[in-house]
C-alpha positions as CSV (number, residue, x, y, z in Angstrom):
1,X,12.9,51.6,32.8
2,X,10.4,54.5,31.2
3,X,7.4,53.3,29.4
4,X,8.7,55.0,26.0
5,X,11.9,52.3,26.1
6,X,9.2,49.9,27.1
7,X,7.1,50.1,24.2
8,X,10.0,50.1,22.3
9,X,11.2,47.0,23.2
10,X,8.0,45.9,22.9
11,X,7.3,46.8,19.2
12,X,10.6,45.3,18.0
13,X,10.0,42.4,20.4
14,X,6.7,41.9,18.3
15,X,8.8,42.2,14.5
16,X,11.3,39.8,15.9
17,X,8.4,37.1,17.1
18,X,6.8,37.7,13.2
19,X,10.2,36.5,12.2
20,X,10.3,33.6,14.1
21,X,7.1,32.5,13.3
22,X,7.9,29.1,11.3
23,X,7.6,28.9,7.4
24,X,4.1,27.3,6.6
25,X,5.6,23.7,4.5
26,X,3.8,23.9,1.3
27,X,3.4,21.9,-2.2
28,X,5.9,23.2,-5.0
29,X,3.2,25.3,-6.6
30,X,0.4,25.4,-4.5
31,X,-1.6,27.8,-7.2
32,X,-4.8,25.5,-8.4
33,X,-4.5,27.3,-11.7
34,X,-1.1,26.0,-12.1
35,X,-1.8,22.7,-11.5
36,X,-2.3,22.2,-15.4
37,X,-4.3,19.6,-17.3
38,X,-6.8,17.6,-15.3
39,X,-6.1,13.6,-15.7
40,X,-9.3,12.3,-16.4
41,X,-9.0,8.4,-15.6
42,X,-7.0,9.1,-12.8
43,X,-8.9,12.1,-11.4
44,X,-12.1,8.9,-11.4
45,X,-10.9,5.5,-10.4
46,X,-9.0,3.1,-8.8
47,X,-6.1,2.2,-9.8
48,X,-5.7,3.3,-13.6
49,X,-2.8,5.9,-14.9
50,X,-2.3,8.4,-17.7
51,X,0.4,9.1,-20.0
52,X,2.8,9.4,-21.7
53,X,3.0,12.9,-20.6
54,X,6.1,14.4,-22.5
55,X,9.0,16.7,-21.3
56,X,8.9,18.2,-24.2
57,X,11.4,20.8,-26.0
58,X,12.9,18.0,-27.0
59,X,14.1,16.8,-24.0
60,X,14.8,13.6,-21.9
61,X,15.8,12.2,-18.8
62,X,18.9,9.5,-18.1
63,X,17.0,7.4,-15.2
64,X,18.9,4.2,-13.6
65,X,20.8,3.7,-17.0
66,X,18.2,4.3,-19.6
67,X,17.1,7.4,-21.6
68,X,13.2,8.3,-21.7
69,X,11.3,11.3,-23.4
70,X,8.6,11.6,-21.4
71,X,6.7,9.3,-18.3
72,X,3.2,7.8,-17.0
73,X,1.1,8.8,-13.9
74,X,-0.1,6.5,-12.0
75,X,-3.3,7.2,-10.3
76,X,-1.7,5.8,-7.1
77,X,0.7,8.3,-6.1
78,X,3.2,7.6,-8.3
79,X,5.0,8.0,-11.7
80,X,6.8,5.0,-14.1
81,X,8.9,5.5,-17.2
82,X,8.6,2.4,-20.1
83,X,4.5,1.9,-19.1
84,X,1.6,2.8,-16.9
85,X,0.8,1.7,-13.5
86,X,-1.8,0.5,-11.7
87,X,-0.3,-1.7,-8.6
88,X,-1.8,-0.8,-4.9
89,X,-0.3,-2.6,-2.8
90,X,2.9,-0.5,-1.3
91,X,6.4,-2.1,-1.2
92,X,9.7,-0.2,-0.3
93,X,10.6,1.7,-3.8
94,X,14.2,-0.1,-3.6
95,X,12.7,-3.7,-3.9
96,X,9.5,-3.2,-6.2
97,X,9.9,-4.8,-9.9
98,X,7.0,-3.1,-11.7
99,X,9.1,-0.5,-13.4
100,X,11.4,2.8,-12.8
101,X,9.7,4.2,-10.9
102,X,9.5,7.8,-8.5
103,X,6.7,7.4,-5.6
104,X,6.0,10.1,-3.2
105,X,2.4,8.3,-1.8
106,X,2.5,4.7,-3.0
107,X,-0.5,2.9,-1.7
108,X,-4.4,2.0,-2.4
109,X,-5.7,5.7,-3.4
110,X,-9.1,6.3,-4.9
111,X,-10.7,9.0,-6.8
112,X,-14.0,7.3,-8.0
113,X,-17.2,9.0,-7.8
114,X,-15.8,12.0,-6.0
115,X,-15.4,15.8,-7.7
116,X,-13.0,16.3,-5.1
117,X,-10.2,13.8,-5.8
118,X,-8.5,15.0,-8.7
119,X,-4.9,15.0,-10.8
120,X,-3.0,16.8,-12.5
121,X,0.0,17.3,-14.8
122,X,1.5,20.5,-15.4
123,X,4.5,20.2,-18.6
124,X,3.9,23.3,-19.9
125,X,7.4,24.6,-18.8
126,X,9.6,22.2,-21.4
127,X,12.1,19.7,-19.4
128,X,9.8,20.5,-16.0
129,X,6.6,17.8,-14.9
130,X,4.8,18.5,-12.4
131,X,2.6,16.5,-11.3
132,X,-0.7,16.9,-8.7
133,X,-2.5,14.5,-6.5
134,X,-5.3,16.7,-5.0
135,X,-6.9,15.5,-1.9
136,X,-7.3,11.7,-3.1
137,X,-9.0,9.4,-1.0
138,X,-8.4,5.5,0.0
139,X,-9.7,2.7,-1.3
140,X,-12.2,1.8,-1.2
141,X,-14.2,5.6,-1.7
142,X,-13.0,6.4,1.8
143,X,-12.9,9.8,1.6
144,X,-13.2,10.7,5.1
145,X,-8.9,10.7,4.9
146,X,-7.1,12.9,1.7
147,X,-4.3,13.3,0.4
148,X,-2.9,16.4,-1.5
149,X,1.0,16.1,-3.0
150,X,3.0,16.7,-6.2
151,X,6.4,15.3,-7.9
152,X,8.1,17.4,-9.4
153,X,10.9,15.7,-12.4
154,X,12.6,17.4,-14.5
155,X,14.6,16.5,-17.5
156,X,18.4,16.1,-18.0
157,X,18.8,18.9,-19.9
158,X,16.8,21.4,-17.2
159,X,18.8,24.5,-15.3
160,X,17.4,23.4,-11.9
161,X,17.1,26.5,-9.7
162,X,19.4,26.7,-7.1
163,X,18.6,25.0,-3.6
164,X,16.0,22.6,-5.6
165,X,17.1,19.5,-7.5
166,X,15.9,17.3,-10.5
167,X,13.1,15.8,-8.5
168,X,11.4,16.7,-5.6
169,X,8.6,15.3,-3.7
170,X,6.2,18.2,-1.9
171,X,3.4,17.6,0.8
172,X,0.4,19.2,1.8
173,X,-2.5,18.0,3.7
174,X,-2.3,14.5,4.1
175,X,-5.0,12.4,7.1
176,X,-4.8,9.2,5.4
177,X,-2.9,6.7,7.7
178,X,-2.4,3.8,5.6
179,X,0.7,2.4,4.9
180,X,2.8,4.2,2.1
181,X,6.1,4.1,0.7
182,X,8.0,6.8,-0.7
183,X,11.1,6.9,-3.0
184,X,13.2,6.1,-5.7
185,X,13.2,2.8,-7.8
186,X,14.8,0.9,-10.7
187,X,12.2,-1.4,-11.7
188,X,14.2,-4.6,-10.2
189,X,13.5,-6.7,-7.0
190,X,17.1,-6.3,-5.6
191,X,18.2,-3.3,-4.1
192,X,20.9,-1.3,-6.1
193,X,22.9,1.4,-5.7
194,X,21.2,4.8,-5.7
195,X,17.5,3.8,-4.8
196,X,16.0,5.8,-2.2
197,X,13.2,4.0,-0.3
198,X,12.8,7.4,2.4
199,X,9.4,6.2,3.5
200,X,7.7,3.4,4.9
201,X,4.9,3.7,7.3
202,X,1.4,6.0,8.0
203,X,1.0,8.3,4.7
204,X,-0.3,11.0,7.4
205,X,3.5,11.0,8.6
206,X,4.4,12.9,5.8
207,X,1.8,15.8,6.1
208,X,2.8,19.1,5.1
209,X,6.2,18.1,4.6
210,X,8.9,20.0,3.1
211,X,9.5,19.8,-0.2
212,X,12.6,16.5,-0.8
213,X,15.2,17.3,-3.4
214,X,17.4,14.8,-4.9
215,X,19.9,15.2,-8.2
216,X,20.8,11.9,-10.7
217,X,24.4,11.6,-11.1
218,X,26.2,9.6,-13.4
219,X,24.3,7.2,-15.5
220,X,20.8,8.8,-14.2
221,X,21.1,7.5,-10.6
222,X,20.4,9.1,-7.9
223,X,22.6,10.7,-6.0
224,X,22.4,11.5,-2.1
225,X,19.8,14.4,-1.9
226,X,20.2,18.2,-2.3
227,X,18.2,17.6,0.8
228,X,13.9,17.9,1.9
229,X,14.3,22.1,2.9
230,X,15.3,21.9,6.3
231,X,14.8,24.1,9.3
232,X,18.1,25.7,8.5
233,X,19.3,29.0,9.9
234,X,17.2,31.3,8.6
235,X,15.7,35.0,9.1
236,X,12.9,33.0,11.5
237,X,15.4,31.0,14.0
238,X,17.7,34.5,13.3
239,X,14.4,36.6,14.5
240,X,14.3,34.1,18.0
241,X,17.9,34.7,18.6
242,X,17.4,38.1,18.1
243,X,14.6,38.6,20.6
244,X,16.1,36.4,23.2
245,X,19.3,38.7,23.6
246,X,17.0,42.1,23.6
247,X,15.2,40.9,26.2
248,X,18.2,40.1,28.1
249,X,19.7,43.0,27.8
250,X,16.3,44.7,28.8
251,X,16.5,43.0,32.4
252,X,20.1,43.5,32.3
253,X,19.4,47.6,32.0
254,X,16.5,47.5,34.3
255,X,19.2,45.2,36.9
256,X,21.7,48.0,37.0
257,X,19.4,50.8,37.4
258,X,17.6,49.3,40.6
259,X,21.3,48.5,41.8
């Protein structure tokens, strides 16, 4: 084989490997100046929440049966519709009776004394909340583990983009290993149709994950997710394919012109 159909192969071996190269996971708007309005109890305490935070343009969202305008963040990785927040102690978000409730890092987090743990809610687009948890640390003032995630909910009146859904739970960087759940919950101890308790276990499990879409049907519940973004076929695992078979037919060539 000459060295010009060498470096050939070689150049467009090297575009095909950038395509492969896996999609960095990332929050839903990982911008800082999108974040929107620092919460200031939340962004300095333990356990406290803000709210109501409002969907605004006159809009609402139908949640497990019941019709609310806007909701409450909870400085513990979560957000409740009806009141605020302030439990610590994680339980699976089909069986906790606090309130409705949509948790992407329920469990003891703390921000207190620490210009680095921060939140934030973002409603300027009406019918869209989204909200930030930026690199919160564990009770109590551990800050040696963080936690960076958002929630995104958006109202039942919203055009949700396509491949997205009407909530979504994003990941960043996440080194806390305590025990969080993650989910979907109605408010009452029994489990009923439509709650999603997806997590249960190390919080650090979830780090960098891929955005987690999910739609409410009828009556505002739940139904089975749009999907988290999955390693689907994409340009990338095209890109692999791709470079596999022109490498193979490189030694195939090179095969038949020694032979």
């Amino acid at each position: 084989m000459s060295l010009t159909t060498l470096t050939r192969i070689a150049g467009i071996g090297s575009a095909l490997v950038a395509l492969a190269a896996p999609a960095a996971a990332a929050l839903y708007d990982a911008n800082p100046a999108n974040f929107g309005t620092l919460q200031g109890s939340p962004s300095n305490c333990d356990d406290c929440y803000s709210g109501p935070v409002a969907f605004g343009g006159g809009q609402t969202i139908t949640f497990f049966g019941t019709t609310y305008s806007d909701l409450y963040i909870g400085s513990n990785g979560y957000v409740t519709f009806g009141s605020g927040q302030t439990e610590y102690s994680p339980v699976p978000l089909d069986q906790q009776n606090l309130a409705p409730m949509i948790a992407a890092a329920f469990t003891d987090l703390d921000s207190r004394n620490d210009a680095s743990s921060e939140v934030y809610v973002n409603n300027g687009t009406p019918g869209q909340i989204v909200a930030t948890w930026v690199s919160m640390g564990h009770f109590s003032q551990n800050y040696g583990v963080r936690s960076t995630f958002q929630i995104v909910v958006r109202s039942s009146q919203f055009a949700v983009p396509s491949g997205e859904g009407q909530i979504g739970f994003c990941y960043g960087t996440v080194t806390d290993g305590a025990t969080a759940t993650a989910g979907f919950g109605d408010g009452l101890a029994a489990v009923n149709t439509g709650e999603v308790a997806f997590h249960n276990g190390a919080l650090s499990a979830l780090n960098n994950s891929n955005c987690r879409w999910y739609n409410l049907g009828s009556g505002g519940v739940p139904i089975t997710p749009t999907g988290e973004v999955r390693d689907i076929p994409t340009l990338s695992s095209m890109g692999t394919i791709l470079l596999a078979l022109l490498l193979a037919g490189a030694m195939a060539v090179t095969r038949r012109r020694q032979d």
